[in-house]
C-alpha positions in Angstrom: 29.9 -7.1 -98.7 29.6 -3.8 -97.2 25.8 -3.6 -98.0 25.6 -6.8 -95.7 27.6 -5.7 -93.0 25.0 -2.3 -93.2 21.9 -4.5 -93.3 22.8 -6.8 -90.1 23.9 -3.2 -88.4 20.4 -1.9 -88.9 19.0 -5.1 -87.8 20.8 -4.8 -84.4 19.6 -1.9 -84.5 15.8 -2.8 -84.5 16.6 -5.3 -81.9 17.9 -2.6 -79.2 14.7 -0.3 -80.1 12.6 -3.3 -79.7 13.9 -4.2 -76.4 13.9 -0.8 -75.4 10.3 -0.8 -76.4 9.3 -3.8 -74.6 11.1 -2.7 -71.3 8.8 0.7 -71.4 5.7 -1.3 -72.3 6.4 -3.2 -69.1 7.6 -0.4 -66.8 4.3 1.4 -68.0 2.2 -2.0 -67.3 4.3 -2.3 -63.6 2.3 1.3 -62.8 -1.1 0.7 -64.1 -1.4 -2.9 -61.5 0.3 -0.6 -59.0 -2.1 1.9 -59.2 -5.3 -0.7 -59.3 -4.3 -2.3 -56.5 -3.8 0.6 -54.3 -7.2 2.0 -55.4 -8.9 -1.5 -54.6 -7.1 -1.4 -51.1 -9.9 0.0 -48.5 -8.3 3.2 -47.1 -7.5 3.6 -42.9 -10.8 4.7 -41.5 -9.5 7.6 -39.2 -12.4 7.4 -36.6 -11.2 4.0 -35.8 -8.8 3.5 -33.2 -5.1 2.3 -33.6 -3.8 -0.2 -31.5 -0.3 1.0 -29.8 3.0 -0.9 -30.1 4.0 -2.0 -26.9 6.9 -0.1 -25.7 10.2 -2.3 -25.4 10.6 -0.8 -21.5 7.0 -1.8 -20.5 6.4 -4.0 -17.1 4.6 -5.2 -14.4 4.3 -3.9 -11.2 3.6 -6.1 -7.6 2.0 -4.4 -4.7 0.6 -5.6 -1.6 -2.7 -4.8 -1.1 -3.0 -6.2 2.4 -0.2 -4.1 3.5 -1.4 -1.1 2.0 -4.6 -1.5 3.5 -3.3 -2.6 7.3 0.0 -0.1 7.4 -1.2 3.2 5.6 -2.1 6.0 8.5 -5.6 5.8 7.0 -6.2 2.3 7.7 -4.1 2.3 11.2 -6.8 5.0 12.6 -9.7 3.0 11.2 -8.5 -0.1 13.0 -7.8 1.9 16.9 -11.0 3.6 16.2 -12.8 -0.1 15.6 -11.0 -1.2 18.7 -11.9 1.7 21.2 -15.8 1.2 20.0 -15.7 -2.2 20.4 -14.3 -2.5 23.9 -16.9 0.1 25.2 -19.4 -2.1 23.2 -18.2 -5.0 25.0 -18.2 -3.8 28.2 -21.6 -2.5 28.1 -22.8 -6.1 27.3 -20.8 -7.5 29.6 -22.2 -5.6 32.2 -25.8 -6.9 31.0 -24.5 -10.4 30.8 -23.4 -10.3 34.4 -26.7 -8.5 35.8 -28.7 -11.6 33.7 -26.2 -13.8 35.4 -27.2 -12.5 39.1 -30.8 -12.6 37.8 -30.6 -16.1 36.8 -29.2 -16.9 39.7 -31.7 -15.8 41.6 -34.4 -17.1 40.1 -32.6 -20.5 40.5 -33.1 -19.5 44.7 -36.4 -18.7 44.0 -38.0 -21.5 42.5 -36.1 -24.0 45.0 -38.0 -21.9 48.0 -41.5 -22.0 45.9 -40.9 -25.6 45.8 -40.0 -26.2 49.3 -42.5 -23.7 50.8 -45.4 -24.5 48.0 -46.2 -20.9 47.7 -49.5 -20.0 46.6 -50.5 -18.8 43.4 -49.3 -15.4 43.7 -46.1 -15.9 44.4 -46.0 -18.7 41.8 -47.5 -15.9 39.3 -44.9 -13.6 40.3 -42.1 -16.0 39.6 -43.4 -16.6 36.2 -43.5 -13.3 35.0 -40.0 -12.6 36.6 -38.8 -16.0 34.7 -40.0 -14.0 31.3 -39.2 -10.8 31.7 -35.5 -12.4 32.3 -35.9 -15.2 28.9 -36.8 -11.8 27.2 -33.6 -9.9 28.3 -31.4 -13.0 27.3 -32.6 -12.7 23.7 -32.2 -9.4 23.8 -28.5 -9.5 24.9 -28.1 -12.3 22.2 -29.7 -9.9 19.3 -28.0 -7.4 20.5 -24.4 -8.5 20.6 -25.2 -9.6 16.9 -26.3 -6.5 15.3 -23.7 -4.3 16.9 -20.9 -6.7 15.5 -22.8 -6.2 12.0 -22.6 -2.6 12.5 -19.4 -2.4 13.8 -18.3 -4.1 10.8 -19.9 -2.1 8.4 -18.5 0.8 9.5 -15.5 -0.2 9.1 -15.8 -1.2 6.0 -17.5 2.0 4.9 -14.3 3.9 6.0 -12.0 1.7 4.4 -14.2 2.1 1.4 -13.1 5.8 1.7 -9.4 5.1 1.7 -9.8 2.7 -1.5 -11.5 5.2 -3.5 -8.5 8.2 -2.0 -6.0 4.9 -3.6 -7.6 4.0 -7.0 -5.9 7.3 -9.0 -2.7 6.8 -7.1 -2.3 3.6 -8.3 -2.8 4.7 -11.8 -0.4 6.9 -11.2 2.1 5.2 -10.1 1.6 2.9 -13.0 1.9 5.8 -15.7 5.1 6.9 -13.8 6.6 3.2 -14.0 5.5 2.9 -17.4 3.5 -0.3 -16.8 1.0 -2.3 -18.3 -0.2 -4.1 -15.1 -0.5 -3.8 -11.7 -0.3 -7.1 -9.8 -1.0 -7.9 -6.3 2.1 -9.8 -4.0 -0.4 -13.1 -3.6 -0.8 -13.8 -6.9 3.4 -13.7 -7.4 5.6 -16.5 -6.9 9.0 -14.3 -6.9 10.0 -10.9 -8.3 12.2 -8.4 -8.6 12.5 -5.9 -5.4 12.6 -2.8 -8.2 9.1 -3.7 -9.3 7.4 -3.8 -5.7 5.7 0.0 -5.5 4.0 -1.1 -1.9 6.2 1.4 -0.2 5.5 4.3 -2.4 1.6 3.1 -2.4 1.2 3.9 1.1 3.8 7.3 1.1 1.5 8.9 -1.2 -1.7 7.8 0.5 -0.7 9.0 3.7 -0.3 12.2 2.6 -3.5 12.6 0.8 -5.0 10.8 3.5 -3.8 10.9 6.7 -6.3 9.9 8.6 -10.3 8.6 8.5 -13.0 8.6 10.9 -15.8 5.7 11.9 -18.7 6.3 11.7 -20.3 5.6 14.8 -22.9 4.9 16.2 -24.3 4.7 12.5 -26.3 7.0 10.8 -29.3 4.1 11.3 -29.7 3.4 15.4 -29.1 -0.2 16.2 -32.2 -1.6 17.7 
């Protein structure tokens, strides 16, 4: 009886060391497929960039470009300057316009007494070449007016060109400082929040790295 009770103690025995045995054969198999499958698993490539996480506080900004562009002192001096050149334009052509006016008139006069008199072919002559010269002048005056309001316009444009490229790094600085991910203008917004409009700080800063711009004119290239 108690050589029984021995033999079924050792073979309890044998049963823990096998287990044991076992769980060590799979810890030790656990590793190895561990190990494989990191070594199979193609390593970061450093050069390569990594994509940021979004930061939680993160937004959008709204600005009005139209404003910015109409209400900075910049853009204010381009627009008095365009005005003062273009009313001395204007009234240099008007003064043409009215001389061709007196002119036309008076060719009108002119041709009513050639008819009524008959005037001989001198005078007839003269009349023609006086008809031209004036036909000329009107195209003139017509070319004219045209390629002063393309100039005019160009210059203005070339200033305001200026005042964009003075804008550009303030607006990426003003997004840095906000912490956004997008600048949008007011147009393309159907409602937001007042906190997210930067118009007013837009033009502040411009202003005072630009307070002012001058138009070109007349342009570098003489209107003809």
């Amino acid at each position: 009886m108690g050589g029984r009770r021995s033999w079924i103690a050792l073979s309890l025995a044998h049963r823990v060391a096998l287990a044991i045995l076992l769980a060590c054969i799979a810890a030790s198999l656990a590793a190895l497929l561990a190990v494989s499958s990191a070594a199979q698993t193609p390593s970061a490539d450093p050069t390569r960039p990594v994509a940021a996480a979004p930061s939680a506080s993160a937004q959008v900004v709204v600005i009005s470009m139209e404003t910015v562009r109409s209400q900075a002192q910049a853009a204010r001096s381009v627009a008095a300057q365009a005005a003062q050149i273009r009313g001395a334009i204007e009234a240099e052509l008007e003064a043409r316009q009215q001389a061709l006016s007196a002119e036309e008139q008076a060719l009108v006069a002119l041709r009513q007494e050639l008819a009524r008199d008959r005037g001989g072919e001198e005078a007839s002559a003269q009349f023609e070449a006086r008809a031209a010269r004036f036909e000329r002048e009107v195209r003139l005056l017509k070319r004219d007016r045209r390629r002063i309001a393309t100039a005019l316009r160009d210059a203005v444009r070339i200033a305001l060109k200026r005042l964009d490229d003075v804008l550009q790094p303030i607006l990426w600085e003003i997004m840095e400082e906000a912490n956004a991910v997008i600048m949008i203008d007011e147009r393309e917004v159907v409602a937001n929040a007042k906190s997210l409009d930067v118009t007013g700080l837009a033009i502040k800063r411009l202003d005072a790295a630009l307070p002012s711009l001058e138009v070109q004119w007349p342009p570098s290239e003489t209107v003809e």
